[in-house]
N, C-alpha and C positions, 0 to 999 in steps of 0.2 A: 357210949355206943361201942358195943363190940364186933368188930369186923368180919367177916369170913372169906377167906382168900378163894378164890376157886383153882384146880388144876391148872388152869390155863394160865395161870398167874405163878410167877416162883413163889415156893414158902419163903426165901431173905425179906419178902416183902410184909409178910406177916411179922416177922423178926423183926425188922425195921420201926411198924407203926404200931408195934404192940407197947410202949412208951406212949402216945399219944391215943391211944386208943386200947387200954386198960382190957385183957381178956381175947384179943384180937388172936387168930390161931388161921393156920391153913386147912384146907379139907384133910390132906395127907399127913396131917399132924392128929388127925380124928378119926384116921380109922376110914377115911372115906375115899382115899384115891380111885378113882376108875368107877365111883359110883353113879348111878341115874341121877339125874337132874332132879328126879321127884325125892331119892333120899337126902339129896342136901338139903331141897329146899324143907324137906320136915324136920333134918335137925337143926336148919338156923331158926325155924320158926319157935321149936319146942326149946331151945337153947338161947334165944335173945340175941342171937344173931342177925345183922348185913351183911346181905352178902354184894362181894364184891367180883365184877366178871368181866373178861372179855369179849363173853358171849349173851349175843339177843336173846337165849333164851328163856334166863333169867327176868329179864325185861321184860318179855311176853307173858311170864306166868303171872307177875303181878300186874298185868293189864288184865289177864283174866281172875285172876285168882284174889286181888287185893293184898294187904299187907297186914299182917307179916309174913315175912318177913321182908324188909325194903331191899333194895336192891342198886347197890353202886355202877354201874354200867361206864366202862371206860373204852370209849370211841375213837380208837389209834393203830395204826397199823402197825405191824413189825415194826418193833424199838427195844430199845434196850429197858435191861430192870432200872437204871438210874434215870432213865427219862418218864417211866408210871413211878416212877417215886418222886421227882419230881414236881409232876402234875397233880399228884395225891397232893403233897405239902401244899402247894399253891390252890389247892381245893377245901383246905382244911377246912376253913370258916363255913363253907358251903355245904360240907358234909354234917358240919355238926348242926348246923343250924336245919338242915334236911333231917335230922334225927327228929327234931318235935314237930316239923310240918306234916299238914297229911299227904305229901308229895309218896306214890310207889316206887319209883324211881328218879334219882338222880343222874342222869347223863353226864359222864366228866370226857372232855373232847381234850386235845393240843391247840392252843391258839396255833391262828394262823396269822 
């Protein structure tokens, strides 16, 4: 599974899990900073991309739109990069095992 960081996410994160996650790249490593929601999501789809986001909106399109491309959704407020890195690692098994399910999104939250 290869990753797609969104904007809202630092690229070190991409740097970080591209060792675990083989291809893994940020938007703004693609040419894509500051782009529509609608051009990420066609080059994760056209590109064998998940993407990964802070934002609903992602979420929302694959509740309309289906998959692909799937869609990581990380539900946490202001924290730092070592705490969604973190929660990634700790989500590991979940994410890969959401690669072959037909789940659109996976929700990664902070335990409480």
């Amino acid at each position: 599974m290869k990753l797609l960081f969104d904007e809202n996410l630092s690229p070190r994160l991409a740097r970080i899990f591209e060792a675990l996650f083989p291809g893994t790249t940020h938007v703004s490593d693609c040419g894509l900073d500051a782009s529509s929601d609608d051009s990420i999501w066609r080059f994760a789809r056209e590109n064998g991309f998940s993407i990964v986001s802070k934002d609903s909106d992602f979420h929302d399109r694959g509740v309309l739109y289906g998959s692909p491309p799937k869609v990581i959704w990380i539900r946490v407020g202001n924290c730092s990069v070592a705490e969604i890195e973190q929660l990634l690692v700790r989500s590991q098994a979940a994410i890969e095992t959401f690669e072959d399910g037909p789940d659109t999104t996976l929700v990664v939250r902070r335990q409480t």
